[in-house]
C-alpha positions, 0 to 999 in steps of 0.5 A: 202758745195760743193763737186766739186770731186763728180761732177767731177767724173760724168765729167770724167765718162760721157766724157769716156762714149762719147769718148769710149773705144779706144779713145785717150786722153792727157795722152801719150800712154793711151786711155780711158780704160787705163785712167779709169783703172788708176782711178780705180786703185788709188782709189780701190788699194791703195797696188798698186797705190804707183807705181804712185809716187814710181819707185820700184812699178811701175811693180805692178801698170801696172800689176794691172792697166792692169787686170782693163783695160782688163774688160768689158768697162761698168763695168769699167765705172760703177767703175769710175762713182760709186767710192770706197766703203765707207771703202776706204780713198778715200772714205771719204767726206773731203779725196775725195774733198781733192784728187779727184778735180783737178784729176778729173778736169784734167782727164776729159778734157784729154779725152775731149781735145785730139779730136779736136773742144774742147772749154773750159767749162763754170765752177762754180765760186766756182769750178774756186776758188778751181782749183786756190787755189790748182794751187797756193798752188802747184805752186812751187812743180809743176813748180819746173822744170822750165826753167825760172822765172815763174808766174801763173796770173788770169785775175783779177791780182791775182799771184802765183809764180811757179819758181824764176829765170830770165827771167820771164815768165807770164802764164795768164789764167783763174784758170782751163787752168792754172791747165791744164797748169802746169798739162804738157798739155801746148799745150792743155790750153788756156793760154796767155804767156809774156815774151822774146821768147826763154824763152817763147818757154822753159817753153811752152815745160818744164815738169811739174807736180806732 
């Protein structure tokens, strides 16, 4: 079987090796030290990385995630690039696959298109079927902020409803740009956009996200 986060993470930890330390990413107010702490974080500090989701910890995950942004660039990337120990969660096969791809994915093209002349990568069918089967999955949990009745369509018709509600909007793309998409970074995916314009311009401007 495939394991599309190991290959991911080599995405992620060679698009930050390219773009260097200070580089901007899509990450509001992040470079890409910050980011790969962020990685690292999630991964090796689980009595931390709760503040992700949870506002209480907060304070605790940026004072950790700022002592792993304060080491050395390369050892950050090795960190990135190697993985937690195999006693982590994240370090099981089923777990890493389960949690890490569209993180990974995601991760990798925010550094990749916050400089200009990015063009999408060509990826593994395989790879498009699993962003697709989790952007489908997650549709209404990440588009449950939407301003409009909103649809996610791949090229060869197949649907996900992400909001019910009218107008409609229709987000077409390939399953990779429709992650982006629906990931908050709808100014940095390829994506074409049918519906009445005022709720066009909405969604193009709406939070989403986990």
């Amino acid at each position: 079987m495939p394991t599309y986060a190991r290959t991911e993470r080599a995405h992620l930890a060679q698009a930050l090796t390219e773009a260097g330390p200070d580089a901007p990413t899509l990450c509001q107010g992040w470079t890409a030290r910050d980011l790969a702490a962020h990685v690292v974080v999630r991964e090796r500090r689980v009595d931390a990385a709760g503040g992700i989701l949870v506002k209480a910890l907060a304070p605790r995950l940026e004072r950790v995630q700022a002592e792993f942004a304060a080491r050395p660039w390369e050892e950050l990337l090795d960190m990135v690039a190697s993985g937690p120990s195999r006693r982590s969660l994240f370090g099981l096969a089923s777990v890493d696959e389960a949690a890490n791809v569209v993180e990974f994915f995601v991760h990798c093209e925010d550094v990749r298109r916050a400089k200009g002349g990015w063009e999408p990568r060509v990826l593994d069918a395989g790879l498009s079927e699993v962003l697709w089967k989790r952007a489908s999955g997650l549709a209404r949990l990440m588009g449950r902020r939407a301003p409009a009745g909103l649809v996610l369509r791949r090229p060869d018709g197949q649907t996900a409803v992400a909001h019910k509600g009218a107008p409609v909007v229709t987000v077409t793309a390939q399953p990779a740009e429709l992650v982006m998409f629906m990931s908050g970074r709808q100014g940095h995916a390829v994506v074409a956009m049918d519906g009445p314009d005022d709720a066009v311009t909405a969604v193009r401007n709406a939070k989403f996200g986990l």
